[in-house]
C-alpha positions as CSV (number, residue, x, y, z in Angstrom):
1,X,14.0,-31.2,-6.9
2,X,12.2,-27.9,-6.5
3,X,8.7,-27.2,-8.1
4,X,9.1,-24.5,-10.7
5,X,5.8,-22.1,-10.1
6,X,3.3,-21.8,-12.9
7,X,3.4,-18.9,-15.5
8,X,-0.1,-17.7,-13.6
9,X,1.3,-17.7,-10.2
10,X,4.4,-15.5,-11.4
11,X,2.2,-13.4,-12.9
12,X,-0.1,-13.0,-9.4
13,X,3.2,-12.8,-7.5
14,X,4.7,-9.6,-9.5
15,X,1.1,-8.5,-9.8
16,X,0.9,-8.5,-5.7
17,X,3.1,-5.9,-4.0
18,X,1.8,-5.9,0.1
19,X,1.2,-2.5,1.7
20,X,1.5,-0.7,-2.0
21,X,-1.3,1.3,-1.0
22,X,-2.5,3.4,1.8
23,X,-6.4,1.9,2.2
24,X,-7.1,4.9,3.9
25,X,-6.5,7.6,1.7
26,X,-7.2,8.8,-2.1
27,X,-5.0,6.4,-4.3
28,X,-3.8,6.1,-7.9
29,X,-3.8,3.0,-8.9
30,X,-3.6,3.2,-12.9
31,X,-2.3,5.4,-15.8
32,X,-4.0,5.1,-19.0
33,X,-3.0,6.7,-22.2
34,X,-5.7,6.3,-24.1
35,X,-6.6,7.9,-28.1
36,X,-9.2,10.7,-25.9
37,X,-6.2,11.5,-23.7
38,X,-4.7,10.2,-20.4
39,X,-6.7,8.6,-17.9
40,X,-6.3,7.8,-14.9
41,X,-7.7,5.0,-12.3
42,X,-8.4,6.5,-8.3
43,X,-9.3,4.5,-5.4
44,X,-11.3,5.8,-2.6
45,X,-10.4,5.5,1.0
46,X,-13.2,3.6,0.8
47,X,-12.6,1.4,-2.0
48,X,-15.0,3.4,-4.5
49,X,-12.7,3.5,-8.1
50,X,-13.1,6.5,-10.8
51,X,-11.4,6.8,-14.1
52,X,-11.2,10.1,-14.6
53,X,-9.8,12.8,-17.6
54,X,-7.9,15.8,-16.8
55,X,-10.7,18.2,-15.9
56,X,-12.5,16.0,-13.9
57,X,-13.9,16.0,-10.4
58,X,-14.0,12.5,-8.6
59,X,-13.8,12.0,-4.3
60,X,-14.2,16.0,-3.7
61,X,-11.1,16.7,-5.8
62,X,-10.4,18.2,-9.5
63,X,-8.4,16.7,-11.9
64,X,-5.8,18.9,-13.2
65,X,-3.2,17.0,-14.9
66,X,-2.2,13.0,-15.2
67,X,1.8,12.8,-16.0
68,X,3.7,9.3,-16.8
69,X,3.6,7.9,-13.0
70,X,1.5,10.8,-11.1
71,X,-1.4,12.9,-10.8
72,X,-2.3,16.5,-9.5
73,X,-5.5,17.1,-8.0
74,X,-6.7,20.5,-6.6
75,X,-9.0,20.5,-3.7
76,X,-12.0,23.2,-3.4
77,X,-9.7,25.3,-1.0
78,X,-7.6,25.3,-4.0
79,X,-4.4,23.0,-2.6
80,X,-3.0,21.2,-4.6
81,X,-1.6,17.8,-4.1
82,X,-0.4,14.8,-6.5
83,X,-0.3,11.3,-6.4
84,X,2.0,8.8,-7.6
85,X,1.7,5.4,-9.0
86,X,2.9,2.5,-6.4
87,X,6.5,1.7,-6.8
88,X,6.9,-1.6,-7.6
């Protein structure tokens, strides 16, 4: 008879996604709406995190808006980029 996993190791198993993110670049990895606006979580390519508002700077970037699954970030040369949530 097969062994039927543990409601905890489901929960680290759809909680795990390999290779999600790239460790060596500027990730998102959380979306917050919270009741002082959205927020959102960024990893550092070196592992530093910042939860940052729309109008922050965090990693040598400024935050200029956090959507549903992404956020845009303008650089000091004035490029602007965004970054989506991991697909799971």
């Amino acid at each position: 008879m097969a062994e039927i996993p543990s409601e905890s190791a489901l929960v680290a198993e759809k909680a795990t996604m390999p290779d999600a993110l790239a460790l060596d670049a500027l990730s998102v990895i959380g979306l917050i709406a919270a009741h002082d606006g959205a927020t959102a979580l960024l990893r550092s390519s070196r592992g530093d995190v910042a939860r940052v508002h729309v109008g922050d700077e965090a990693f040598g970037v400024h935050v200029t808006a956090i959507g549903e699954d992404l956020v845009l970030l303008t650089d000091r040369w004035g490029r602007t980029q965004s970054l989506q949530l991991p697909q799971s």
